[in-house]
N, C-alpha and C positions, 0 to 999 in steps of 0.2 A: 250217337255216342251213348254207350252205356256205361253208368255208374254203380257201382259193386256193394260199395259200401260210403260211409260219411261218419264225419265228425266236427265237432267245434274243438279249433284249436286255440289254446290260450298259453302265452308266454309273460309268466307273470313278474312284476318287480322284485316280490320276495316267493322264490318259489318254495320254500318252508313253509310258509305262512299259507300260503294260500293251497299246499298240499294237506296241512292241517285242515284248515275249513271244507275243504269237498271230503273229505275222509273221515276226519271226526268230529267235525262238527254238524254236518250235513249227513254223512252216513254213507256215503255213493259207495257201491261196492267196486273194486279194484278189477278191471280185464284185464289188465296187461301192465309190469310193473317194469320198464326198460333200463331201470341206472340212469339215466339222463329226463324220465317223466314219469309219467303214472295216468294211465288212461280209464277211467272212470265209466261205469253204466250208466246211462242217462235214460230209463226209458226204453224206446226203440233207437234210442241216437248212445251218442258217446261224447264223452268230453274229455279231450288231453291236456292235461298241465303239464310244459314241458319245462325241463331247468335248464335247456339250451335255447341260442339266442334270445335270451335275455337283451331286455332295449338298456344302454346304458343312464344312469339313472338322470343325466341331464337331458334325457332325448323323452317326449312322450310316451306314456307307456302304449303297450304294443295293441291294438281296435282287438283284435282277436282273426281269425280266420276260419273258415269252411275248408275242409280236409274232404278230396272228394276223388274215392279210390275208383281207378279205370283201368281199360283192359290191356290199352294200346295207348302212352304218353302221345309218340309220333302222330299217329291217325286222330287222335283227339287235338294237336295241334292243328293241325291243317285241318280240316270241320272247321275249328273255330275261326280259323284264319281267313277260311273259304262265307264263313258268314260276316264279313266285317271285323270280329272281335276283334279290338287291341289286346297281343298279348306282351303280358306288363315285366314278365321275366321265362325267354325261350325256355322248354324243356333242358334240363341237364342234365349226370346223375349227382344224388349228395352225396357228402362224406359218410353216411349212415347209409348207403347202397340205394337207397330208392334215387326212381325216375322222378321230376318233380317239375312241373310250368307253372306261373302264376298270372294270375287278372284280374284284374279291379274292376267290380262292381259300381253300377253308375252312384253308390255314397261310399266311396272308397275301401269297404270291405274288399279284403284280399283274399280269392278263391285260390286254394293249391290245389290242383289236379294231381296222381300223385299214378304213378304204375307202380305195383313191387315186383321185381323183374324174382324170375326163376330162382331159386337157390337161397335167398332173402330170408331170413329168420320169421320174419311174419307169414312165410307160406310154409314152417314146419309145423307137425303134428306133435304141439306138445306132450300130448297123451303118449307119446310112443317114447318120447324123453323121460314122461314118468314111471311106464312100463318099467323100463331098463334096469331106472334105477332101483325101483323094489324088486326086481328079479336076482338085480345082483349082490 
């Protein structure tokens, strides 16, 4: 299995509040701003606050997660399948177009495997978006 890219995923109880702290209070410069999150420089890593699935406020808040982009969701299921691993939710796609399987690490940390298939917004060239629009 090869893994492409990573990040710590957090779904947090107030995602204002906690957009505020990584951004102005911490400073973390902004990669990627979705409408639904805002994905943060962390270094060599990344961290995404996302303001969907939110844990409802009577349920625990959410451990956080490992976001760990691959080539092939399918082929990286069966690998894992093929070693033992339980996996804890089949690949599927989301409603947000990604491929996506999950697994629980032996302290319950939840790893998302995550493919973005062809055509996915996160495989365009925003620079050619920005091109455009000062050309035109």
């Amino acid at each position: 299995m090869e893994v492409l890219a990573s990040r710590v995923l957090l779904r947090p109880t107030d995602y204002q509040r906690s957009l505020r702290f990584y951004r102005d209070d911490i400073g973390l410069a902004i990669a990627r701003d979705y409408g639904a999150g805002m994905v943060f420089y962390a270094g060599q890593s990344l961290i995404e606050v996302a303001g969907h699935g939110s844990p409802a406020q009577e349920q625990a808040p959410f451990p956080g997660a490992l976001w760990l982009q691959v080539r092939d969701i399918a082929a990286t299921q069966s690998e894992l399948q093929g070693r033992g691993v339980p996996i804890a939710r089949p690949a599927r796609q989301e409603p947000w177009g990604l491929h996506e399987m999950h697994v629980t690490d032996p302290d319950g940390l939840t790893l998302i495997f995550v493919e973005v298939p062809a055509g996915h917004p996160l495989r365009r060239d925003s620079r050619r978006d920005e091109q455009a629009q000062a050309s035109g």
